[in-house]
N, C-alpha and C positions, 0 to 999 in steps of 0.2 A: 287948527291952532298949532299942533307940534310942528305939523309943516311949513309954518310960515316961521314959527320960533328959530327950528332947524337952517332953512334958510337968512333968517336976521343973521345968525349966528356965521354962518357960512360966508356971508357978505363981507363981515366983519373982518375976518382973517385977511379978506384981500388976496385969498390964491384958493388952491384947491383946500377942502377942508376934510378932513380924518376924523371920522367918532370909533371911540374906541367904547363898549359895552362887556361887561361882564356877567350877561344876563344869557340864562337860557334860552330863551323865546327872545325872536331879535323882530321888531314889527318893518319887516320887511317890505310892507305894501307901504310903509309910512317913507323910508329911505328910499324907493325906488322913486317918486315924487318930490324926492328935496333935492336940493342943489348937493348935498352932498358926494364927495366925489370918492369915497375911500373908508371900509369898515373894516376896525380892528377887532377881530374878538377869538373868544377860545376854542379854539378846535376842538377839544374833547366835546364840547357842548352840543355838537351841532347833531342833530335829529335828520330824517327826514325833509323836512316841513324847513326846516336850518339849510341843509343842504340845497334845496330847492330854490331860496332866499337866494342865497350866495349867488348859485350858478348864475340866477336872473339878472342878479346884481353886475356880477364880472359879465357877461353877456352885454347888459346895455353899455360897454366900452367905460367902465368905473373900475376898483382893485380893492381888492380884500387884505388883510395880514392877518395871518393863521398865528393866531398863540399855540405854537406846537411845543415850546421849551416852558420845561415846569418854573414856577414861582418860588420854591423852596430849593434847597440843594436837595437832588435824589439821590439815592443811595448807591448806584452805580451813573456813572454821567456818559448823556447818550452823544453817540460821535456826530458828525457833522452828517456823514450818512445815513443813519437812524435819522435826522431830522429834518436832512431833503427827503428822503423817503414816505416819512409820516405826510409836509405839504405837500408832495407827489399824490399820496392816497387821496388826497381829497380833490385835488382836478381830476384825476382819473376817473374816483364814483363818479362824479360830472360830466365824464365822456368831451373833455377839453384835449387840445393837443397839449401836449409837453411845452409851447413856446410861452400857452398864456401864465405858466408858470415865470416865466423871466419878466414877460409884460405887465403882468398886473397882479399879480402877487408875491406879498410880501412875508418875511418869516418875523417871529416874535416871541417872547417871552408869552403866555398866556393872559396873564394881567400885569398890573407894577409889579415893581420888583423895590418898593419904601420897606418893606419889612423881610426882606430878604439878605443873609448877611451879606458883607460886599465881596467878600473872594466870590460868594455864587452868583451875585451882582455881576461883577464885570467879566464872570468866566459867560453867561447867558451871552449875555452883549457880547461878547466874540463868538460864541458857538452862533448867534447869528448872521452874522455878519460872514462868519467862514462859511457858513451852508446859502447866505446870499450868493457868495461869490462861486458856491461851485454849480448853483440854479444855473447863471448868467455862464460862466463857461458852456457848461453840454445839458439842459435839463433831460434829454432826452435819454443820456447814461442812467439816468438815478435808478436803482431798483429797489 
């Protein structure tokens, strides 16, 4: 039944379709059978069993967005480097080249950002967007 919901849902959109979850445990076996084309979730979360999920997922030629930028303002704000760095960490546990980084993965705040004030709002949304663009320049640089 999720699988057919997920697809209805999917149809719907009329293009490729993004679920973003904020859930520990992401049912991975359910997503790898939907038309789904693109999972947004939080990096910190991811386990094992998470990480395993993913790779299978970015593997069957589909793309992830790593919520690697906090929800709140942190206490010191990490640069653009710290946060190609951090989605670098997670293709690399996965033993991916550097390029699936520019291909199919994506960077992001970790969940919304409705209760976040807006200076930290739109500073997120640019620190992703600048850590987008230095992926697609050289992923292969990032340390």
């Amino acid at each position: 039944l999720a699988i057919t919901l997920l697809d209805a849902c999917a149809a719907a959109v009329g293009g490729a379709a993004l679920l973003h979850t904020c859930a520990g445990e992401v049912p991975w076996n359910v997503l790898q059978r939907s038309a789904i084309q693109a999972v947004s979730l939080d990096a910190d979360l991811l386990g094992d069993v998470g990480l395993d999920g993913v790779g299978e997922f970015v593997d069957s030629d589909r793309a992830v967005v790593l919520g690697v930028l906090p929800t709140a303002p942190p206490q010191i704000r990490p640069t653009v480097e710290q946060v190609a760095a951090a989605a670098a960490a997670v293709t690399d546990r996965l033993g991916f080249p550097r390029a699936v980084l520019r291909e199919r993965v994506g960077v992001s705040p970790a969940c919304g950002l409705a209760a976040a004030p807006e200076k930290w709002a739109r500073a997120a949304i640019e620190l992703a967007q600048r850590t987008a663009d230095v992926i697609a320049e050289d992923a292969a640089a990032i340390q």
